[in-house]
C-alpha positions as CSV (number, residue, x, y, z in Angstrom):
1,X,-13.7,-17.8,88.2
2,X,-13.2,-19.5,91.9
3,X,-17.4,-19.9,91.4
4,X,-17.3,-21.9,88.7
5,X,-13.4,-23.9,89.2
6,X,-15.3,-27.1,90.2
7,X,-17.0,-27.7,86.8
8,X,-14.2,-27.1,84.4
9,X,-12.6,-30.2,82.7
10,X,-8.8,-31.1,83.7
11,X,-6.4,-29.5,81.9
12,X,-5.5,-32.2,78.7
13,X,-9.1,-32.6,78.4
14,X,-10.0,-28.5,78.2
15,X,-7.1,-28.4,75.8
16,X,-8.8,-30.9,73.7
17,X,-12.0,-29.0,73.4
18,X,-10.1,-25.7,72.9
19,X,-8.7,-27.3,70.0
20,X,-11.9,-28.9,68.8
21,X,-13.7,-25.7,69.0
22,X,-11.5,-23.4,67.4
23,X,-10.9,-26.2,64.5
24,X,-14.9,-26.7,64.0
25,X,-15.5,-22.7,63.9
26,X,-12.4,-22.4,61.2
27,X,-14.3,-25.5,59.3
28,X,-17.6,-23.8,59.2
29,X,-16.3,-20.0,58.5
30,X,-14.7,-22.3,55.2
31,X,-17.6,-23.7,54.5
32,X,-19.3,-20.4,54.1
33,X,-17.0,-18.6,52.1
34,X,-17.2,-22.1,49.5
35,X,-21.1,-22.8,49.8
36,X,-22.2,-19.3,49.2
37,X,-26.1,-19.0,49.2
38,X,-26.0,-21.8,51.9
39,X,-24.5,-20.1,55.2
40,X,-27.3,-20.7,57.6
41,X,-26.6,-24.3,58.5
42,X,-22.3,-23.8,59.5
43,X,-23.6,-20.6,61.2
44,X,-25.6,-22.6,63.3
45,X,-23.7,-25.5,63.5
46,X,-20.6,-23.0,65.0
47,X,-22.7,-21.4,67.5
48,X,-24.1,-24.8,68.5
49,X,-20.6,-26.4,68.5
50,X,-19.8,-23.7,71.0
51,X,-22.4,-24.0,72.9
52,X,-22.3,-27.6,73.6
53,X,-17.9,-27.0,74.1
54,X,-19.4,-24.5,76.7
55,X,-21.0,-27.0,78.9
56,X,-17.7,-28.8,79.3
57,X,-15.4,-26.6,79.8
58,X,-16.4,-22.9,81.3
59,X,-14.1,-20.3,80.2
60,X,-13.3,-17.2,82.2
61,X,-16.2,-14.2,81.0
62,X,-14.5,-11.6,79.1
63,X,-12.4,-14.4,76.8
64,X,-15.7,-15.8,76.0
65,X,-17.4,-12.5,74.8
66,X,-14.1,-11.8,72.7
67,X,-14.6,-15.1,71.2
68,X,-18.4,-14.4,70.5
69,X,-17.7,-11.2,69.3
70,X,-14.7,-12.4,66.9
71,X,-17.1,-15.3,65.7
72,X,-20.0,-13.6,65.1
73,X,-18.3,-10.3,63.3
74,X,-16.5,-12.7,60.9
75,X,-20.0,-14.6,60.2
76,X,-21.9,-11.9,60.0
77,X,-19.4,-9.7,57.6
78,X,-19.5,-13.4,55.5
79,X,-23.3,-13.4,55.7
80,X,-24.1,-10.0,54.6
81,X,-21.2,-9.7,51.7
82,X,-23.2,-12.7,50.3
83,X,-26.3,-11.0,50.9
84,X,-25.2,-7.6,48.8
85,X,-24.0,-9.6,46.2
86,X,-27.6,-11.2,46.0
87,X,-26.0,-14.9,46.7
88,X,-28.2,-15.2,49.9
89,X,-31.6,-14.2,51.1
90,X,-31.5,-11.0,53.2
91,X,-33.8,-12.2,55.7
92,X,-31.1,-14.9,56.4
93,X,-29.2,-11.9,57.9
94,X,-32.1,-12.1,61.0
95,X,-29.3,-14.9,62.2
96,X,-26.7,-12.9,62.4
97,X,-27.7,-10.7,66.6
98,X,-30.1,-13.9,67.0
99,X,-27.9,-16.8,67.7
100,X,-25.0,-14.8,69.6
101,X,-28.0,-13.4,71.7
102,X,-28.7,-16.8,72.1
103,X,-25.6,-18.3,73.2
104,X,-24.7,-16.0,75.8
105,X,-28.4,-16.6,77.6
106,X,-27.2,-19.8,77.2
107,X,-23.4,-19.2,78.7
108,X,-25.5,-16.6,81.3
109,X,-28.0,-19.5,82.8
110,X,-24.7,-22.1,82.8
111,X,-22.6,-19.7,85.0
112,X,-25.5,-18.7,87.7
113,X,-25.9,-23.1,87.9
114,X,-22.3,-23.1,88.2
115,X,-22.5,-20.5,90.9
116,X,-25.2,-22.0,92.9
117,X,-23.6,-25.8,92.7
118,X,-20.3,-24.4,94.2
119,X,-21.9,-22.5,96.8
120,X,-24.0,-25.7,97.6
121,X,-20.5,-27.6,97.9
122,X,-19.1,-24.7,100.3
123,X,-22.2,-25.2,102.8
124,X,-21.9,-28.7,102.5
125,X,-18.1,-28.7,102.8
126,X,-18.7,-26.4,106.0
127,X,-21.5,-28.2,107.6
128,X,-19.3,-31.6,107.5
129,X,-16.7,-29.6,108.9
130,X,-19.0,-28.5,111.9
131,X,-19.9,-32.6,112.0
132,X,-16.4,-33.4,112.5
133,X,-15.8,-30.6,115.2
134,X,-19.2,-32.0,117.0
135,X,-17.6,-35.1,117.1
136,X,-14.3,-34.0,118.2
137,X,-16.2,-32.6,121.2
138,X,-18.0,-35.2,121.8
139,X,-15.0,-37.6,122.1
140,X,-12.6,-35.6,123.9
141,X,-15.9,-34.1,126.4
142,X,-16.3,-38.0,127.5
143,X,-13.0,-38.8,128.0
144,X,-12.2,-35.3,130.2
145,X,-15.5,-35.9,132.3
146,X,-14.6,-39.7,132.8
147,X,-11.4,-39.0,135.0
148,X,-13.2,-36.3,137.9
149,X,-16.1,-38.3,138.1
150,X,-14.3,-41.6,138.5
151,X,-12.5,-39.6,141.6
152,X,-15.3,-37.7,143.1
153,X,-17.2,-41.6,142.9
154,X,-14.3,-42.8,144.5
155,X,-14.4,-39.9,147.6
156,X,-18.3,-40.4,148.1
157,X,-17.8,-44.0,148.8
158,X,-15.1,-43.6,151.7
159,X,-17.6,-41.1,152.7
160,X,-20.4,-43.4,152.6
161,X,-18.5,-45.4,154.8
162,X,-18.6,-43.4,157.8
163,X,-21.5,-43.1,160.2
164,X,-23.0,-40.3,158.9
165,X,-26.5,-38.1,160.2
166,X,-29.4,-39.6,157.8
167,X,-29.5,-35.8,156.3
168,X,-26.3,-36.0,155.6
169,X,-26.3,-39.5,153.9
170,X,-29.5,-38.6,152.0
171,X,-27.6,-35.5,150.1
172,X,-24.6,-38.1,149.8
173,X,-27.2,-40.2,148.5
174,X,-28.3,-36.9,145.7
175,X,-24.2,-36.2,145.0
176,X,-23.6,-39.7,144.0
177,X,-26.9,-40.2,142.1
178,X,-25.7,-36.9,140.0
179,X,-22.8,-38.9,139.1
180,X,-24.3,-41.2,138.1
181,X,-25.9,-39.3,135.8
182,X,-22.7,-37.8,134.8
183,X,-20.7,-41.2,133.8
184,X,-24.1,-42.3,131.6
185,X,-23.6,-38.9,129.9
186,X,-20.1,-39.3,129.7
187,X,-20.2,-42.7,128.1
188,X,-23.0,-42.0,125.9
189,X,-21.1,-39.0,124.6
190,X,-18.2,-41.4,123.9
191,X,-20.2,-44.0,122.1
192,X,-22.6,-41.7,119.8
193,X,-18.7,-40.4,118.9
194,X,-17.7,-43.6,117.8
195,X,-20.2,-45.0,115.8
196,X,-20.9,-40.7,114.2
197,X,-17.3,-42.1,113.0
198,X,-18.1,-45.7,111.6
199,X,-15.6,-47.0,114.5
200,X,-16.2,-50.0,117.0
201,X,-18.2,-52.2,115.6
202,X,-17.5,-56.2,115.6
203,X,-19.9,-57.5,114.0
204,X,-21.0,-61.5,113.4
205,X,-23.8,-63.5,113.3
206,X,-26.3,-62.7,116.2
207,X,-29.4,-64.8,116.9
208,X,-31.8,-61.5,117.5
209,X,-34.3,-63.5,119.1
210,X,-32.5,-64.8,122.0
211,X,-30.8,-61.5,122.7
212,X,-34.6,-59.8,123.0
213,X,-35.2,-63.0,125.3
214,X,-31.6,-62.5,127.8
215,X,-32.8,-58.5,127.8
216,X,-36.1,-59.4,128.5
217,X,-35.1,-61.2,131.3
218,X,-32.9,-59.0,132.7
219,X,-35.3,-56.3,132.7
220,X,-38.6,-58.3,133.9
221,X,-36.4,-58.3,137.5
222,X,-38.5,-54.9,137.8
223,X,-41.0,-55.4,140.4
224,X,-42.9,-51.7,139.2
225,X,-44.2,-53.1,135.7
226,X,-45.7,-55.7,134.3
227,X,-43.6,-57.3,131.5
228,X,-44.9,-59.1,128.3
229,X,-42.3,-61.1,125.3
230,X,-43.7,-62.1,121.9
231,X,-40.3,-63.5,120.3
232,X,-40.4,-66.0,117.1
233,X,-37.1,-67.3,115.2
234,X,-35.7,-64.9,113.1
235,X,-32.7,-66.2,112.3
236,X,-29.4,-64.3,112.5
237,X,-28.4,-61.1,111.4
238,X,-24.6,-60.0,111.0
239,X,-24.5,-57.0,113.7
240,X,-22.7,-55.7,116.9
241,X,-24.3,-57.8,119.5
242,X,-23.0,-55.5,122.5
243,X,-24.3,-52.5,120.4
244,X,-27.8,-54.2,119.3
245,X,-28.0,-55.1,123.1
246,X,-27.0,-50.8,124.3
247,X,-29.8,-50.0,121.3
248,X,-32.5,-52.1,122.9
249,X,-31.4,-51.3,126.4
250,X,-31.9,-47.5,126.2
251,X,-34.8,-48.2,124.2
252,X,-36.4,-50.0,127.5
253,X,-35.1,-47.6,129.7
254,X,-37.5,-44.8,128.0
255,X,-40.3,-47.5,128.0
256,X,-39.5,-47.5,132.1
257,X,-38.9,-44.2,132.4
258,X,-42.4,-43.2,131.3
259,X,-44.4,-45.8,131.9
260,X,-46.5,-45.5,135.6
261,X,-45.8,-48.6,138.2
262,X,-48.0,-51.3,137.3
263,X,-48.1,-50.1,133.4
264,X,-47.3,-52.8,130.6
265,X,-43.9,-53.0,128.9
266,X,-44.2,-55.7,126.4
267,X,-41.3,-56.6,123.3
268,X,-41.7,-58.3,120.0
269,X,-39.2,-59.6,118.0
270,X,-40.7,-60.8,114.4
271,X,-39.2,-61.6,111.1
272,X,-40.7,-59.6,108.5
273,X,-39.4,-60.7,105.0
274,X,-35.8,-59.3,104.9
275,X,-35.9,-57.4,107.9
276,X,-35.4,-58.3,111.8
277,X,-37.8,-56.3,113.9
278,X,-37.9,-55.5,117.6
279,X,-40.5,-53.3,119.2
280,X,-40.9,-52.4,122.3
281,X,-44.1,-50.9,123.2
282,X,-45.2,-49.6,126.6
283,X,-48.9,-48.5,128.4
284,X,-47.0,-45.1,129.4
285,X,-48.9,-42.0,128.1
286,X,-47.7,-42.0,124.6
287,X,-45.5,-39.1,123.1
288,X,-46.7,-36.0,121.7
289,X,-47.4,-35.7,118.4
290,X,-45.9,-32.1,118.6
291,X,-42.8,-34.0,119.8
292,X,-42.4,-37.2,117.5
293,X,-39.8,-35.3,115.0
294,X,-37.4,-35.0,118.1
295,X,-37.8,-38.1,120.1
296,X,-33.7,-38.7,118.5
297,X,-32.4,-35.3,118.4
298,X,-29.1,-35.2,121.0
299,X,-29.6,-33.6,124.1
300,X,-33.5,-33.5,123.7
301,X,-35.9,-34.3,126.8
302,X,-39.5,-35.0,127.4
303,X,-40.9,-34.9,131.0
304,X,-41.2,-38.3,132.2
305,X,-44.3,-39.0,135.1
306,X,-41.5,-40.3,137.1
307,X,-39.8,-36.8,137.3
308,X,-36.3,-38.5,136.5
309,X,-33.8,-36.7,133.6
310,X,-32.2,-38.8,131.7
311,X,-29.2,-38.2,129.5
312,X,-31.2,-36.9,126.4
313,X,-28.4,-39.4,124.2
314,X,-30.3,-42.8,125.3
315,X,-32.4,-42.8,122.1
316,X,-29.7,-41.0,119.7
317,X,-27.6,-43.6,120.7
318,X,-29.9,-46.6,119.8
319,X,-31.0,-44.8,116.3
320,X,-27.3,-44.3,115.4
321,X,-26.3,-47.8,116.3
322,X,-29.6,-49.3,113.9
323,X,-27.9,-46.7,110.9
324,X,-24.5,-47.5,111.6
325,X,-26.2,-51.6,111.0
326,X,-28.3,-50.6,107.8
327,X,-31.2,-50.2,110.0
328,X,-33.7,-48.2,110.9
329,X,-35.1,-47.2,114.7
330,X,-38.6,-45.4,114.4
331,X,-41.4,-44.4,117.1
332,X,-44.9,-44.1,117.1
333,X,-48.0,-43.8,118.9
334,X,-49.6,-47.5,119.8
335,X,-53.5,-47.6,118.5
336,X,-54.1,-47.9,122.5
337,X,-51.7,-45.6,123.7
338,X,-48.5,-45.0,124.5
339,X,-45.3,-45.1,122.5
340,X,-44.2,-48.0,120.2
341,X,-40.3,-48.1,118.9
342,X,-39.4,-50.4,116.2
343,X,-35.6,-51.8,115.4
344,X,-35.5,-53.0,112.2
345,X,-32.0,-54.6,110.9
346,X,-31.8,-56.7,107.7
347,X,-31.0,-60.3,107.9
């Protein structure tokens, strides 16, 4: 019964059908005591009345094959009084185990749907449930990491300060670059947290275009790559700007990350009917085809020629930001080589 709870009608409206049903089987058990000779159509207009009640409104198993039983003992003892009395065809009698039979295949396939939809619900119902603990973790995780780090930052600096032995300072210079790691991480954690729950985003008319242009500029400061910007209008699109610009900006970051010194990083920004598009596409050596389905899982790392780890949420981030806008983030293979990621936000 606790199988099949989630596909039975509230209470006035079962009541209603109980009441319909029992009135339509009474109407067609009088109809064939007064149209003797002609029992075959309210025979099968009860069972189908019953089963059509039955899709509606489920009732518990053994009430349901009392009810069939009832029904079709009353029929049948109708049907084959007639029949002796040579007032109906005896092969008419064929109906009498047939429809029954019928019905409960019927009530049979109904209850293992029912079965299978609520266990469907309780997976669902528990893999949201594991969602909301994953971002539980991930809010309260940033926001206990945030305080040490912020300390230990805080120690390595004073200690920086002194005149220290060059072996020394160069595994100061290893502690502090861990932490940074550690506060990307911990920020990142925070953020995919936040928009996994719809929250902070302020969104307004952003010019997508001269955003690319300020990023591109920011980033071109890199001496190690050469950097390339194919921007046209696109008009505005109503978005986050400080998210759109953490998207783009992790995206880059990969494109660095993997792309040699004196490699190509180049970014296009297009209008493409009712879409905004920003790709970024580097020279680097591409990604894996083995390893395109989880270029946006969390906590998911290729080896970058450069040897240096990122946080492995970069990339989640950025997708989750471009859903969160009605957007899509996506990455290919170039027809040249290396990796392509395209932004795509409705205008």
């Amino acid at each position: 019964m606790a199988q099949t709870a989630s596909f039975r009608a509230p209470r006035p409206v079962s009541t209603l059908i109980d009441v319909a049903v029992a009135a339509v089987v009474a109407g067609m058990l009088a109809l064939m005591i007064a149209l003797p000779g002609h029992e075959a159509g309210p025979f099968h207009l009860m069972f189908l009345a019953v089963a059509i009640a039955y899709a509606y409104r489920i009732w518990p198993v053994v009430p349901t094959l009392i009810a069939t039983a009832v029904i079709t003992l009353l029929s049948g003892w109708l049907m084959a009084s007639h029949a002796e009395e040579g007032r109906l065809a005896s092969a008419e009698l064929a109906e009498i185990p047939l429809m029954p039979l019928v019905l409960l295949v019927m009530i049979w396939h109904v209850r293992r749907r029912a079965a299978a939809v609520a266990e469907l619900a309780g997976m669902a119902d528990r893999q949201l449930r594991a969602v909301d603990r994953e971002r539980e973790f991930f809010r309260d995780a940033s926001h206990a990491i945030r305080t040490p780090i912020t300390i230990a930052q805080g120690h390595l600096e004073l200690v920086a300060a002194a005149d220290l032995d060059p072996e020394v300072r160069s595994d100061l210079s290893v502690a502090k670059l861990q932490l940074e790691r550690m506060s990307a991480l911990s920020n990142r954690l925070l953020a995919v947290a936040r928009l996994d729950a719809g929250d902070g985003l302020s969104t307004q008319p952003v010019d997508l275009c001269d955003l690319v242009r300020e990023l591109t500029a920011n980033w071109s400061a890199d001496p190690d790559h050469t950097w390339e910007l194919d921007c046209t209008p696109t008009g505005t699109v109503t978005a986050d700007p400080e998210w759109i610009e953490i998207a783009i900006d992790a995206v880059v970051e990969n494109a660095v990350n993997f792309t040699p010194a004196g490699g190509r990083i180049s970014l296009r920004c297009a209008r493409e009917g009712a879409w905004c598009v920003v790709e970024v596409a580097d020279s680097g050596p591409g990604i894996d085809p083995a390893d395109l389905p989880y270029v946006f899982d969390r906590f998911w790392h290729r080896i970058a020629p450069t040897g240096r780890m990122g946080t492995g949420l970069g990339l989640a981030m950025a997708r989750s930001t471009a859903i969160a806008h009605g957007g899509t983030l996506t990455a290919r293979n170039g027809p040249d080589g290396g990796a392509v990621f395209e932004l795509r936000l409705p205008v």
